[in-house]
MIMARPA-137866 format. One record per atom (N, C-alpha, C): residue in three letters; x, y, z. Coordinates in steps of 0.2 Angstrom, whole numbers, plus 5000, padded with zeros to 4 digits. Each point is the difference from the previous one (the first is absolute). Layout:
N
ALAXYZ...
REM end
This chain:
468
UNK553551404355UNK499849995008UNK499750075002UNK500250064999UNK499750054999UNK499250004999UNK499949994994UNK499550004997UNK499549975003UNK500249945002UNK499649945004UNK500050035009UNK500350045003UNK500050025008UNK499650074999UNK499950034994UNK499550034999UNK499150004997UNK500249944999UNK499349974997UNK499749975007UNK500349965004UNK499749975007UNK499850095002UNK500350035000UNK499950085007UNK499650004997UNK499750034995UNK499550034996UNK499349965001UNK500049925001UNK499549965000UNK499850015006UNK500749995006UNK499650005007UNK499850085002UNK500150044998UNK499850085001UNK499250014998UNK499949964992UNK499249984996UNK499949955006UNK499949975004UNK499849965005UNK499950045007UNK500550035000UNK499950045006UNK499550055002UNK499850044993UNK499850064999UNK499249954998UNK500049954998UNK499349984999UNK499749965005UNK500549995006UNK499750005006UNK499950035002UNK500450045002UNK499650105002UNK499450025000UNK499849994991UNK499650044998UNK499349954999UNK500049915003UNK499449975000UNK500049975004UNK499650025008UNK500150005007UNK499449945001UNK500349955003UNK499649965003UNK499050025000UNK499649954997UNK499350055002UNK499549925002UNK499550015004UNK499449935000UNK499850004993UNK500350004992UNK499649994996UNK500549994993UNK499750034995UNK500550024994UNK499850074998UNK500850015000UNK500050054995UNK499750004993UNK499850074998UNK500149994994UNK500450024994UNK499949964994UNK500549964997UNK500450084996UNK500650014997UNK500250055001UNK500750004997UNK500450044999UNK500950005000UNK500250045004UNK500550035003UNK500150055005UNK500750044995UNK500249974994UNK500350034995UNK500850005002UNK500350055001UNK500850005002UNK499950005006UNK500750005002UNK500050025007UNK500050085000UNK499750045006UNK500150075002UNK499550044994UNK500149974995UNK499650044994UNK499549974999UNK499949955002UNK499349974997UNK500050004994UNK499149984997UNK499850034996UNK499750084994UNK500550055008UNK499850064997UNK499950034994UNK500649984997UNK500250034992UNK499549984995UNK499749955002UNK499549974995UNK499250055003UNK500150005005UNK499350055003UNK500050074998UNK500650034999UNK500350074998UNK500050014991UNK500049944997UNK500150014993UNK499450024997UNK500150074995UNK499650034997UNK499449964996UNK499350034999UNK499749974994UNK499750074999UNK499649984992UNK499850054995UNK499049995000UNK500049935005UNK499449964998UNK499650045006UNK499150014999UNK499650015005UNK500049925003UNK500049964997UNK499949935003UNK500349985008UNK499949945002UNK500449995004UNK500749985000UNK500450045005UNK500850004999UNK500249944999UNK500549984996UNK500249954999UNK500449945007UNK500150045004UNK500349975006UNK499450005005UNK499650014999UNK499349955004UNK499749984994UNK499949984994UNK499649944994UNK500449965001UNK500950005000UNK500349924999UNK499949985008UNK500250015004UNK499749965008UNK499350005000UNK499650024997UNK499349965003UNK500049964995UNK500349994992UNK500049954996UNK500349955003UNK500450015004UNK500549935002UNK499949995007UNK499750035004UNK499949995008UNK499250015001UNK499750044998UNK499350015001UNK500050065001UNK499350015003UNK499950055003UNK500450055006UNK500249965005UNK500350025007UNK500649984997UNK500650035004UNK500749984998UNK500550035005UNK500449995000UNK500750025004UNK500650044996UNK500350045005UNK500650034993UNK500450045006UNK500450024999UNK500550075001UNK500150054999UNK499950055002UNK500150064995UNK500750055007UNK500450024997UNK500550035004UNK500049985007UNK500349945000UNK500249945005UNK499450005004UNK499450004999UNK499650015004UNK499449944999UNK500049935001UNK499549944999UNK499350035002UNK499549984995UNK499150035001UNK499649944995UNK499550015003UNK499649964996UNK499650054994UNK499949984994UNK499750034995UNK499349984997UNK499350045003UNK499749994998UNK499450044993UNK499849944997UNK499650024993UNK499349995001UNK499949965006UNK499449974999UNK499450045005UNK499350014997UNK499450065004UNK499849985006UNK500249945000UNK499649965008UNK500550025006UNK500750004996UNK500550005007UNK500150064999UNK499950094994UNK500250055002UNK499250035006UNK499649984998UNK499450025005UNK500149985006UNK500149935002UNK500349975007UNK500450045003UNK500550024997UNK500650035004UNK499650105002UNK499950014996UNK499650065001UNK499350015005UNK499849955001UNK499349995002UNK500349995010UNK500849974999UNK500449975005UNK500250055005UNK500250044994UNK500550075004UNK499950015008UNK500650025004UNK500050005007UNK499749945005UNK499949934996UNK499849955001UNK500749944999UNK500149994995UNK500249974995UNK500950014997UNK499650064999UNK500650034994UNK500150065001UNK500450074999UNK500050055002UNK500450054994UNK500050075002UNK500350014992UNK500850025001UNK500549984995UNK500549974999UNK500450044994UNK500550024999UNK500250024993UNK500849975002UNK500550004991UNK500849995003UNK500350075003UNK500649985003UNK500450045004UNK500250084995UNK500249974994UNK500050044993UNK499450055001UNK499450015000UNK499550024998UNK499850045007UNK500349975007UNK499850035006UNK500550065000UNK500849984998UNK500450084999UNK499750054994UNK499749994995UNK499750044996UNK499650065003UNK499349935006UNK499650065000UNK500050015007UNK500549985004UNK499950025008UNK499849915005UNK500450025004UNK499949935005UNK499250025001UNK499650075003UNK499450005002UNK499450034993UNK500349954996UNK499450034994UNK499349985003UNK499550014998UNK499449955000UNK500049935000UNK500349994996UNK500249914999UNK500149985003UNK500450045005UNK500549965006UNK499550005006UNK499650045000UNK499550005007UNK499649955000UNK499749985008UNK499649945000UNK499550025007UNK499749974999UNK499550025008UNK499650054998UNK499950045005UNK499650045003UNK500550074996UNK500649995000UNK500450064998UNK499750004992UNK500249964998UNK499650024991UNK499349994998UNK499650015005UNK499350025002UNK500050074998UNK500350015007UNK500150075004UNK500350044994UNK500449984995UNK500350054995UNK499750004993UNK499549934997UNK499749984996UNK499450065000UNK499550005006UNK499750055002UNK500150094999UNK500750025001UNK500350065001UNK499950024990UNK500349924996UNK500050034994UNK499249994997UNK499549975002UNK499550014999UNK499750075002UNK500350025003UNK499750075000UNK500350074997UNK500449954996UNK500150064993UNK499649974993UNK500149934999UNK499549994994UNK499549955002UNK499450025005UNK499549965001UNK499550064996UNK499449955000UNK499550034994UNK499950075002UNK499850035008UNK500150065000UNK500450044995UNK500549995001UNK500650044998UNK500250004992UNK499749934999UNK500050014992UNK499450024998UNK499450035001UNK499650034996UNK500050075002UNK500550055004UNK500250065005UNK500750004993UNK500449934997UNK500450034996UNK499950024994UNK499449954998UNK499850004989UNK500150064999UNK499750045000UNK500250074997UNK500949994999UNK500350035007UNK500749994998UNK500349964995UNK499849945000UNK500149944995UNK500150034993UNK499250035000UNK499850024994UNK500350064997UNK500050035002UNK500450085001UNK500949964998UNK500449955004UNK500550014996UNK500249954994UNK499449964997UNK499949974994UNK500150054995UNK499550035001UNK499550054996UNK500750064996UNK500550025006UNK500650054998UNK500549964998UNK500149935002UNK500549944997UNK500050034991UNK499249974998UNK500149984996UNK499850064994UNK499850055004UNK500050094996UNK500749984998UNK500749995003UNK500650025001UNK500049944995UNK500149945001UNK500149934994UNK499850064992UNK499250014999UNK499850034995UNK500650054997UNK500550025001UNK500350084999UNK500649954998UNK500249965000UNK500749974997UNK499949944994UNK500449974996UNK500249984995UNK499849935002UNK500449985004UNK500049925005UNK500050015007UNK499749945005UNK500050015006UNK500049925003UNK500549985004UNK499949965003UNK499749985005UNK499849964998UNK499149995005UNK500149975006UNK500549945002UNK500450005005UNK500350045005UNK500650054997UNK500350065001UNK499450045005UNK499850024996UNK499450045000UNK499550005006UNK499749934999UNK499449985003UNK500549995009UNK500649985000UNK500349985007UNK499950095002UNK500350034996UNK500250075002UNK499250045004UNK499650004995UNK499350015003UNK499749985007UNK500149905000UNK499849975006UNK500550035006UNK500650005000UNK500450025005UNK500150075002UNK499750044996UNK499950075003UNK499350035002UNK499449974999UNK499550005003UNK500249945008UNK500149964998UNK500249965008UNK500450025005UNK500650044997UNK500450025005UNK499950065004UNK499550054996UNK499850045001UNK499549995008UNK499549954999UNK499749985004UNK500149975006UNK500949964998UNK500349975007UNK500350055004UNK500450014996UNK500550065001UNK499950074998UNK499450034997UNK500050064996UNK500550034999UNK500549954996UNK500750014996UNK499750024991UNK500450064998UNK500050004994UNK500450014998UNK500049974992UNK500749974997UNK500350104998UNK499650024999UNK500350064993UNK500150075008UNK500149985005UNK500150045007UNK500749985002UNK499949944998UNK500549965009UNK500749994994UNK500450015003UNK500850015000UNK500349924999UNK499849955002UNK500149935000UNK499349974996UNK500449984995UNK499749934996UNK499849955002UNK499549995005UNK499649965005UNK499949934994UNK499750024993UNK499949934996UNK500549974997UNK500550075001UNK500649964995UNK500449955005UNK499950005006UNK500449965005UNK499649924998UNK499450025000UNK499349935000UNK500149984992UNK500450044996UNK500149944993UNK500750005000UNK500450015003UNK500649965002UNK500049935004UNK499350005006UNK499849965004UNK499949954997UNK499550004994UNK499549944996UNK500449984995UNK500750044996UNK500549954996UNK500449965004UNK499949985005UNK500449965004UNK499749935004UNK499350035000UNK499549965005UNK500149954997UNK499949974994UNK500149934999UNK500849984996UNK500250005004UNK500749964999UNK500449975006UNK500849974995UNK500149955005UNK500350065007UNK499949965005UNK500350065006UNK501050015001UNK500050044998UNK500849994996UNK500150075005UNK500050015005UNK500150075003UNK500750034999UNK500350024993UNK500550024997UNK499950074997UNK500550055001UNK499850044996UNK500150014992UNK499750034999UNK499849974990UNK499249965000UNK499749965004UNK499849944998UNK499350035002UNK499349964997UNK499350054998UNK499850005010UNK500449945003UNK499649985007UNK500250065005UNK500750024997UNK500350085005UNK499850034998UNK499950014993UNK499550084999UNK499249995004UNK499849955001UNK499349995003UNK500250015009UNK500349965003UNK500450065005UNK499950025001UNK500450064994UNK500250065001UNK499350055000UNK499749994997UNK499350054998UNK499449985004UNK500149945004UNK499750005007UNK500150055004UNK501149995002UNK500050045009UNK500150084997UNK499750014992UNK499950085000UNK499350025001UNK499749974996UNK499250015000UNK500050015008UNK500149925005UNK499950025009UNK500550075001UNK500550005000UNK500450065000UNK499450074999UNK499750014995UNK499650055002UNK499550005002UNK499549934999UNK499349995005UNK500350005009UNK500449995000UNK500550025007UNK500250075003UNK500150034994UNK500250075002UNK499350055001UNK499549974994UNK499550045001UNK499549985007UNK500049945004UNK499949985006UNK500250055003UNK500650025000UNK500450035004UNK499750075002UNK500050044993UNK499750065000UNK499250025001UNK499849945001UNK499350005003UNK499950015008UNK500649955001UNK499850005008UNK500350075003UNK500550034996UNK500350085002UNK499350035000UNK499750004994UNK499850044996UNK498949975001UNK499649995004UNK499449955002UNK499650064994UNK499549984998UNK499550024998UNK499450015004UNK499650044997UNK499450025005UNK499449954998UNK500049984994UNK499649944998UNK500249964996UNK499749934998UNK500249964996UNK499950034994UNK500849994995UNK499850014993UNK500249944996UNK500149955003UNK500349934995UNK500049955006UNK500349954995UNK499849945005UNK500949985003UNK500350054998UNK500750005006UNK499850025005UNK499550055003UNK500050045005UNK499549945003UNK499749994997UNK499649945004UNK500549945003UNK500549994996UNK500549945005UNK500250035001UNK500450075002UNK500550035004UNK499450005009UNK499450014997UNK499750025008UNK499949925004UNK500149934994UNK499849945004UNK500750005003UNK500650004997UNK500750005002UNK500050045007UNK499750054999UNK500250045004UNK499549995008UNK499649975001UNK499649985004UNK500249975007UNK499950015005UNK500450005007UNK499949915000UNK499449974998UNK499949915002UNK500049984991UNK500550034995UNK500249984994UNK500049924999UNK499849994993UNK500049945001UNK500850014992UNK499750034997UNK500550014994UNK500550045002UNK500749964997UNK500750035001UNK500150024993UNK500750065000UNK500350034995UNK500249974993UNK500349945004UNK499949964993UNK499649994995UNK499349955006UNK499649994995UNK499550054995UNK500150055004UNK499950064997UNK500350024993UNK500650015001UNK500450014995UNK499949934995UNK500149955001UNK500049964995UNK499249994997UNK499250015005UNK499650004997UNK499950064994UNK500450055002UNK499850074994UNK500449964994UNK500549995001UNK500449984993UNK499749944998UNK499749955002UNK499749954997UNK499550014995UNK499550065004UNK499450024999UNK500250074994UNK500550035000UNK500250044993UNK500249934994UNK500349985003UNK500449934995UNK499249994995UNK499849925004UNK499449994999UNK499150044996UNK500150065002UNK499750054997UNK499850024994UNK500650014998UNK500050004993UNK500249964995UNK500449975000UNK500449934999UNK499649964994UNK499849965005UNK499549964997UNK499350044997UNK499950045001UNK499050004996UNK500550064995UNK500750034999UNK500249994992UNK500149984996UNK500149925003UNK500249964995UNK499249974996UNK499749995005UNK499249974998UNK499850044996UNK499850065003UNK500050064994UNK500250004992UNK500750005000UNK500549994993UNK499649954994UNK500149935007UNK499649944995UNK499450024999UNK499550025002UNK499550004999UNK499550054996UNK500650064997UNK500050044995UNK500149984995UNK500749945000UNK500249974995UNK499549955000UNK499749965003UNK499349944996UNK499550054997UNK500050055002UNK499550044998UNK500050024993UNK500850024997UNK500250014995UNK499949924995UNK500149965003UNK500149944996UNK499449994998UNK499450015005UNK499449974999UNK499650054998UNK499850004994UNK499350075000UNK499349985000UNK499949965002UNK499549965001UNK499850035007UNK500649995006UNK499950025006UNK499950065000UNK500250054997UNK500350075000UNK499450034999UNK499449964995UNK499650034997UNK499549995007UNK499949955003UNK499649985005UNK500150055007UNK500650005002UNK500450055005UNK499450084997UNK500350014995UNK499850084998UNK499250005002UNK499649964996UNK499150015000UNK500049985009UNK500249985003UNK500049995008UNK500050095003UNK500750004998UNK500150085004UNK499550084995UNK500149984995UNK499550044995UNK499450015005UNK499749945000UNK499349985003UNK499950035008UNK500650015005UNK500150055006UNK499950074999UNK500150014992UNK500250095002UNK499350014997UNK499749954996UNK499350014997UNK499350035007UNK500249945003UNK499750005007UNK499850075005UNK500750034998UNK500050075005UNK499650074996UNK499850035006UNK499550054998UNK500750074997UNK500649975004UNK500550064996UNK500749934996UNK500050024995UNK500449954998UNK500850035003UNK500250045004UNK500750025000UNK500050005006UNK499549975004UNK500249995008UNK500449955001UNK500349995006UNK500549965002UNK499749935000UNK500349935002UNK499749945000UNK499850015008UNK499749954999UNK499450005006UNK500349925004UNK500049965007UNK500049955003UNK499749954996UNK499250024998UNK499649965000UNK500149984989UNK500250064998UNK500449974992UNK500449955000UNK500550025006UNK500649955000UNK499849955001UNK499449965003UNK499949945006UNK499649984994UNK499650034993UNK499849974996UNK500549984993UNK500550005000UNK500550014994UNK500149915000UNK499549974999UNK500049925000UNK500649954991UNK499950044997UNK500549974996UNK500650045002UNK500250055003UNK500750035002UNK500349965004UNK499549975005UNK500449945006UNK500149944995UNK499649994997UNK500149924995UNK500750034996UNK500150054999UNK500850024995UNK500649995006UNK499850035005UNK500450015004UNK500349945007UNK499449954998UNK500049935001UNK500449974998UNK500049994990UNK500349954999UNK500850024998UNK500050065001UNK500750055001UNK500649975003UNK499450005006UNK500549965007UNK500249944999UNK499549974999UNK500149934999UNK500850004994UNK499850014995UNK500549994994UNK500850045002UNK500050065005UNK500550035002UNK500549965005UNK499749975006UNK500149975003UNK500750045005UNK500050045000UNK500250075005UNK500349975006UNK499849955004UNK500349975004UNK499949924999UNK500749994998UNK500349934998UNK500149945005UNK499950015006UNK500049975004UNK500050035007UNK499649955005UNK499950055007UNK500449935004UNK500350035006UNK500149955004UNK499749985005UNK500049945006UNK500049995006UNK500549965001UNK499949975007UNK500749955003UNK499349985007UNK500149924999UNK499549965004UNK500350025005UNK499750005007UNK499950035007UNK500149905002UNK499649954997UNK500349965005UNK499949944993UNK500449945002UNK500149954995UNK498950004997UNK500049994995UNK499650024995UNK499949934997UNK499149955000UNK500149964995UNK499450044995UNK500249994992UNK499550014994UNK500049934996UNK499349994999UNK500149944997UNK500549935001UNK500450004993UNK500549925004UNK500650055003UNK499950064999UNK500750035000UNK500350025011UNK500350025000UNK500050065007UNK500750044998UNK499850085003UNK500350055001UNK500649995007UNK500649995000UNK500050025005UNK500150075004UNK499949995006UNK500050095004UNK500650025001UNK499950074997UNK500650045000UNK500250014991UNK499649964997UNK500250014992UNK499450034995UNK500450064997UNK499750034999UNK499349994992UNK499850024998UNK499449974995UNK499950064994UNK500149984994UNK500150064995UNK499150004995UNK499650025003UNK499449994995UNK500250054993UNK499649994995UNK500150024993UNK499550004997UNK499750075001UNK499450034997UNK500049964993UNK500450034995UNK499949994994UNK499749924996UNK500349955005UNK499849944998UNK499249995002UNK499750045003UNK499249995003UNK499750064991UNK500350075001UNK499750014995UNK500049984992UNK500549954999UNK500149994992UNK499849945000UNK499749965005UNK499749945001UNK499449984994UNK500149974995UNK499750014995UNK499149955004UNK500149975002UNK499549985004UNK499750025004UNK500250065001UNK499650065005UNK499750074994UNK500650004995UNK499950064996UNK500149974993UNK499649984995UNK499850004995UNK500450054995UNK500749984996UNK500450014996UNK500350065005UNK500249975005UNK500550055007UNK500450074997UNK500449984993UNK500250064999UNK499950054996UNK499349984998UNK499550054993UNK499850075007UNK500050054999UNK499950055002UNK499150024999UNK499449975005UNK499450005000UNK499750025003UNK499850075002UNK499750015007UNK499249994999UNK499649964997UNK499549994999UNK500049935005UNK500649974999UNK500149965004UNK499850005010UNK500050054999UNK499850045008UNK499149995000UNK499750024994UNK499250015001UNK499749985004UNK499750045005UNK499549965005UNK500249965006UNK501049995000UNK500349985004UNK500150045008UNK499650005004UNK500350035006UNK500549995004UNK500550045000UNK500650015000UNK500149995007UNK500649975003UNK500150075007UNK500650024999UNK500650035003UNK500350035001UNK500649935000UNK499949945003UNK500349954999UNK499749935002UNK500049974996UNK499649924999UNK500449965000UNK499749934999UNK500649944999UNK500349994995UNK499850024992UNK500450014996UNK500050074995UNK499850045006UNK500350064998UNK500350065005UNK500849984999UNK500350035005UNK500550075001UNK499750034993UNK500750044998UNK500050075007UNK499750025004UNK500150025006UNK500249935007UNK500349964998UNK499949965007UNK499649975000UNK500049985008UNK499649975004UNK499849995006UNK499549975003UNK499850015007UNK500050075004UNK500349985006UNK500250095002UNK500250045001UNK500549984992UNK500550035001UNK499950054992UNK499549964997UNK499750044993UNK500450085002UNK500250024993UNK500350084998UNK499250045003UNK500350055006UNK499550045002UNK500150064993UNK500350004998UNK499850074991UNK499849954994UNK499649965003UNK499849974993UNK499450044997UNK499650025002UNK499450065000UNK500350084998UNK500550005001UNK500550075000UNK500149994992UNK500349935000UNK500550004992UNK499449984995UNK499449955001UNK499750044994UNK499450065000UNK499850035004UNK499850055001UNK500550074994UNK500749985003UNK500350054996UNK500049964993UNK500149934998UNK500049984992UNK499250034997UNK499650015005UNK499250024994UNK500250055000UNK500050055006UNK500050084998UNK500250014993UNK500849965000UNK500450034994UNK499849964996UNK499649994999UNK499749954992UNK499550024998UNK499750045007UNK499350034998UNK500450074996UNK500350055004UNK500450054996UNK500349994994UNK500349954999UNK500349964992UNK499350014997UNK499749954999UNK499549964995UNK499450074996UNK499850045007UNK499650074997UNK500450054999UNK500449994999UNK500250094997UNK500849964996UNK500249975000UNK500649974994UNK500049964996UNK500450004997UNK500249934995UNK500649994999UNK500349954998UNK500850025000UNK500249924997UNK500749974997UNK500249964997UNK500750005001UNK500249945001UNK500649985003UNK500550034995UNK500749985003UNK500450044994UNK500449935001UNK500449985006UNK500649975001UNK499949955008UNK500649975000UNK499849975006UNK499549965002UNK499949955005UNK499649975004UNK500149945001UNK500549994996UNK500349935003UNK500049975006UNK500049965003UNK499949975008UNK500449985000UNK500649975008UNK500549965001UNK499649975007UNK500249945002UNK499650005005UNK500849965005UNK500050015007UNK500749995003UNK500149985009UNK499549985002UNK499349974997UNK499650084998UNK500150045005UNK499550064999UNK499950024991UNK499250065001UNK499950064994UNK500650024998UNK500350034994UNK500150034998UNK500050014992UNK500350094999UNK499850024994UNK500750044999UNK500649944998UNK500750034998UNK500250064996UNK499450004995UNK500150054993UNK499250055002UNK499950005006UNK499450045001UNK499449984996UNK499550035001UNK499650014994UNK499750084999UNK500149994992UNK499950084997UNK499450014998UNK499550075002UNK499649994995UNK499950074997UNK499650024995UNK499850065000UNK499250005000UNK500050075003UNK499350025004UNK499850064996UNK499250004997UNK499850075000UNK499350015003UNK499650065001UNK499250005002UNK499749974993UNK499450015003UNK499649944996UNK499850064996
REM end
């Protein structure tokens, strides 16, 4: 009897919750599972793979639903899109249509007032502010710097046994950048500013289990330190004003501080940690990969070399710095550094959440429900890319790129495209341009990939480095 007055609970609860979660709309949904109660589908979304290919929890649903799909991910019903027509739609839609969206999970990591969470005229207004740390001005005012801290990176790699090129290359990106936001230096400051931020990132993807022990408290936790000191250092600024600008804190400190301000301390605070987070992050994971195809392909390696060779030939001093105008000609660098993104796939998925009931095709969106687009099924799309997982930046030849198309999205999309997209490869040529002419060097260990969904390089990758 037992058994059977618990099997009824169970079924009306699975009926309750799958009304909850498929709200009346003028159309149909599309087709979909909503998985458990409360948990949904998550676990299957969360479950590692070893493959560059497409995760195995978007191949089995578009195998058995299509393209466009439905699902659950930590009690939260959304629609799950694969297909190029409806992630450009929705993009092309923004502050129309659809708007930007992330889960509750992701909004406690990086701040109620991240960037993501802004809309209007207010992330105009702050889009603009970070454009004016890496607009083209200011990146060709920084190549030298770039180049100058490649150039000692890899003097210092040359001097040891093994060097992890991950470890490394983060450590590099993030103290040239923080320098620049914060002119925070690691080998001064009293507080481990990175080590808070790689506390932060073993946690970022997991389930939200805010327990202590658990990878989600440690990420927490290495957020309200990290703010904890971009907080204090606010503090001691406004004690303490400077007579000119020396970074791009003082620059928010003076928009903050404005008598008809539009930006509050918050969003302050959470844009500098984003913008640390973000900075370095991603362009050394690209980086890693695309030393490692570099290693795997000597075909590329040898191409790469006669390119940047052919720049120093060029110069009337061969020991001058790089020039804007070598950079903007490094045409097989962008084609490696192309198909890098592509194959890395760094951002595994972007969100929105429809603004108002939504029809696509036979399907409709309803309003209020969020939409999970998925880069990676656009790039490995063997009908777009021609053996999607062979690594071929020839593949690029003659292609003109932008920054983000309809089925090339590894920064986004529409308006909301990554303002550091031009920052992060800018920084991958420098250092490829300082690798390729003056080193050589051979893996040792490492380079395995786990993908969760994100990059990663569990056992790092090792390699050894000597001058040519």
């Amino acid at each position: 009897m037992f058994a059977l007055v618990l099997t009824v609970l169970v079924i009306l609860i699975a009926k309750w919750v799958h009304r909850c979660w498929t709200p009346k709309c003028n159309g149909t949904l599309p087709p979909g599972s909503m998985g458990l109660p409360l948990l949904g589908e998550t676990l299957h979304f969360l479950a590692s793979t070893t493959s560059n290919d497409v995760p195995p929890f978007l191949r089995n649903r578009m195998q058995k639903y299509g393209p466009v799909f439905k699902t659950s991910l930590v009690g939260q019903a959304m629609i799950v899109s694969t297909d190029a027509d409806l992630n450009y739609f929705i993009f092309q839609k923004e502050g129309e249509l659809f708007e930007s969206w992330y889960p509750d999970t992701f909004t406690k990591i990086f701040g109620t007032q991240n960037l993501s969470n802004l809309h209007g005229f207010l992330f105009k207004y702050v889009k603009n502010m970070v454009l004016n740390l890496v607009g083209s001005e200011r990146l060709i005012a920084m190549l030298p710097e770039i180049e100058g801290a490649s150039s000692r990176c890899l003097k210092t790699w040359s001097g040891h046994d093994s060097v992890d090129v991950r470890e490394t290359t983060a450590q590099m990106i993030f103290d040239l950048t923080a320098k620049k936001l914060i002119s925070y230096d690691s080998e001064k400051s009293s507080e481990d500013l990175r080590g808070y931020f790689e506390a932060f990132i073993k946690g970022l993807i997991s389930f939200p289990f805010n327990i202590p022990g658990t990878s989600y408290y440690q990420c927490l936790q290495g957020r309200k330190k990290a703010l904890k000191m971009l907080k204090n250092m606010l503090q001691e600024r406004r004690e303490r004003p400077r007579e000119t600008q020396s970074d791009f804190f003082d620059y928010v400190l003076k928009e903050v501080e404005r008598e008809d301000k539009i930006l509050t301390e918050d969003i302050a605070l959470d844009l500098m940690f984003v913008l640390l987070f973000a900075s370095y992050e991603t362009t050394s994971l690209a980086l890693t990969l695309a030393i490692k195809f570099l290693s795997d392909h000597p075909s590329v390696l040898k191409q790469l070399m006669e390119e940047h060779e052919a720049i120093i030939k060029r110069r009337e001093n061969p020991d001058s710095g790089l020039t804007w105008s070598e950079y903007k000609s490094m045409k097989f660098t962008f084609q490696i550094i192309n198909e890098t993104l592509r194959l890395a796939n760094i951002a595994p998925v972007i969100f929105r959440k429809a603004m108002k009931e939504t029809k696509f095709k036979e399907y409709t969106i309803p309003a209020g429900w969020p939409v999970m687009v998925c880069p990676p099924t656009l790039h490995l799309d063997p009908n777009t890319y021609k053996d999607p997982l062979l690594f071929n930046p020839w593949r690029w030849e003659g292609v003109d790129t932008h920054v983000a198309s309809r089925k090339f999205m590894v920064f986004g999309g529409g308006v909301r495209v990554c303002v550091g997209a031009d920052f992060a490869k800018l920084q991958m040529a420098v250092f490829l341009h300082c690798l390729v002419t003056k080193y050589k060097w051979k893996a040792i260990k490492g380079g395995e990939i786990v993908r969760t969904p994100g990059l990663q390089f569990p056992n790092g990758y090792h390699i050894h480095i000597s001058p040519n």
